[in-house]
C-alpha angles and dihedrals in degrees: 000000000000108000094242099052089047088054096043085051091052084053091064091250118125126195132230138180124242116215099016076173105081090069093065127205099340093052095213105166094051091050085053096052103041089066103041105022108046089234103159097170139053129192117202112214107198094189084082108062094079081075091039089063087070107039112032123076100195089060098048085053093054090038092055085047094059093044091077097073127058090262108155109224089258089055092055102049086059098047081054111045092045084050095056086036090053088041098053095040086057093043076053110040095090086055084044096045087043089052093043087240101313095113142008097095139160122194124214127200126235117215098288083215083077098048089119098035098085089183095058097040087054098051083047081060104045084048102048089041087057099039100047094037095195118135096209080058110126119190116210114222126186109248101226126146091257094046088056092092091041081065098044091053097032088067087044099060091047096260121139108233123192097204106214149186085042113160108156145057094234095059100038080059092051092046081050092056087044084054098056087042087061100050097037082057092040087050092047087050088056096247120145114257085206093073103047118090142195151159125185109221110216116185130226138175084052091085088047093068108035082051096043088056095058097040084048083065097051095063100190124128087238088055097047087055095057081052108123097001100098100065095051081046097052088055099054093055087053096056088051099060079047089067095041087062090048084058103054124100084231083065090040088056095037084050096047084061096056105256129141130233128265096244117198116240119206114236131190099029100158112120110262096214137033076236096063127073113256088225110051102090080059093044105045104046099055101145125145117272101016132127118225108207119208147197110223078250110062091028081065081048102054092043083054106048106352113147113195107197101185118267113356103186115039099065100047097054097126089028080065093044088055098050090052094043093059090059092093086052092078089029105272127149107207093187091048085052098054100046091046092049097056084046092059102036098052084040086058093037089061091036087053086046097049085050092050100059092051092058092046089051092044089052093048087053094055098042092050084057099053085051102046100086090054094057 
């Protein structure tokens, strides 16, 4: 294993990929990165294979072999997205079965249209835990106020839940309540804790450039040199409320029973800017027990010119509180860019999804054309 993965592991941090997708069905580039990159972890990100249609030949064959049933668009996409998911959770059981269970995990995304119908998004769980049947399977799950209880019902019923399009402290700390009330009700209901899994993916670099663009405006040397600061911030702050949890007699009882802790996974890591190094969101959030996810472009990144420094979060919590405080400073509203930002992403995410399954209809059309006359 590459140094600085092997230090970032003895840090506590695992790395994941992000789009395992865009390798198709060999998975390549997963393969590639679970031997000499340490990655232990994959996240699917179904929004891409719109693109994927055109551009991957793996998918348009499979695509031209499940044409010749009577599948709907929406039934494809399934058949395609369990079979990667399947696919990547087998690439991943030796890391899982290594970990115990602690790591050697793929994600998988519900349908983003349902992210504030907690009841739909709950019956998309049930179904994707059932069809794929691999227990290093998370199901990623939009943290909205209304999934919150998704969340809450989806670990109690022993289903691994990847808790996503998180931006803000606050609701990292309400996803991480959601978490103990899964597993108190899964332990009531005599399930083993051992067995139940789950990260809370916070993003990152999002805040960044809603925040760079205002400061950008502002145009002032004291507003260049806020520039890139709130994301990593935000993140902290997050980490903080983490080991509070930890903390709390709710956890000590959780943690007598056997279970693991919700550990968050950093999301959108991807600099933001050419300015800015292609490492520091990897570099600046090394905490125990967190999960670094990571695009094949900035992983690559990281193995050529990564630098681990020892813990970089627990040391710098007011620091944080000072950076977001200064926001209003230069007049902007943090609260009024978080929400926003959860507005817009899971906006984009349906209307992604929405495009998707166009795409997917138009190529099933063509390809039941090409195949009319054979039949």
């Amino acid at each position: 294993m590459n140094d600085v993965f092997t230090r970032l592991a003895g840090e506590g941090v695992s790395v994941w990929l992000d789009d395992f997708q865009r390798s198709g069905t060999t998975l390549s580039e997963l393969r590639r990165a679970v031997g000499p990159h340490g990655v232990t972890g994959a996240v699917g990100r179904t929004d891409t294979f719109a693109e994927l249609l055109h551009t991957s030949p793996p998918y348009r064959s499979r695509i031209r072999e499940l044409a010749h049933g009577d599948l709907t668009a929406e039934e494809l996409v399934w058949a395609l997205t369990t079979q990667d998911v399947r696919t990547a959770c087998d690439e991943l059981r030796a890391a899982h079965e290594r970990t115990a269970g602690r790591d050697g995990f793929a994600s998988v995304d519900v349908d983003p249209r349902n992210a504030w119908d907690a009841g739909a998004t709950v019956a998309e769980a049930r179904a994707l835990w059932r069809t794929v049947n691999r227990p290093n399977l998370l199901v990623k799950i939009p943290a909205t106020a209304p999934n919150l209880a998704a969340i809450s019902t989806c670990l109690a019923e022993g289903i691994g839940v990847n808790a996503v399009a998180i931006f803000s402290p606050d609701r990292y700390a309400q996803v991480s309540d959601a978490f103990l009330d899964g597993l108190e009700r899964a332990r009531a209901a005599g399930r083993d804790l051992r067995s139940i899994a789950s990260v809370a993916s916070f993003s990152v670099n999002c805040l960044d450039v809603e925040v760079d663009r205002e400061l950008d405006r502002a145009g002032s040397a004291e507003a260049r040199a806020m520039s890139g600061k709130a994301g990593i911030a935000n993140a902290r702050l997050a980490y903080e409320i983490y080991e509070d949890s930890l903390a709390s007699p709710r956890w000590r009882a959780l943690a007598a029973a056997g279970a693991a802790p919700q550990r968050l996974a950093w999301t959108s890591t991807a600099r933001t800017t050419p300015a800015r190094p292609d490492t520091s969101y990897v570099e600046e959030l090394v905490a125990p027990d967190t999960v670094s996810v990571l695009s094949g472009a900035t992983l690559l990144a990281v193995a050529d010119h990564g630098e681990v420094r020892g813990d970089s979060v627990r040391r710098h919590y007011a620091e944080s509180r000072r950076v977001l405080s200064y926001l209003s400073w230069f007049g902007i509203s943090y609260r009024t860019v978080v929400s926003s930002l959860e507005a817009v992403t899971l906006r984009q995410s349906a209307a992604t999804w929405d495009a998707l399954l166009t795409a997917v209809r138009g190529e099933l059309d063509a390809q039941r054309r090409t195949l009319a006359p054979l039949r």
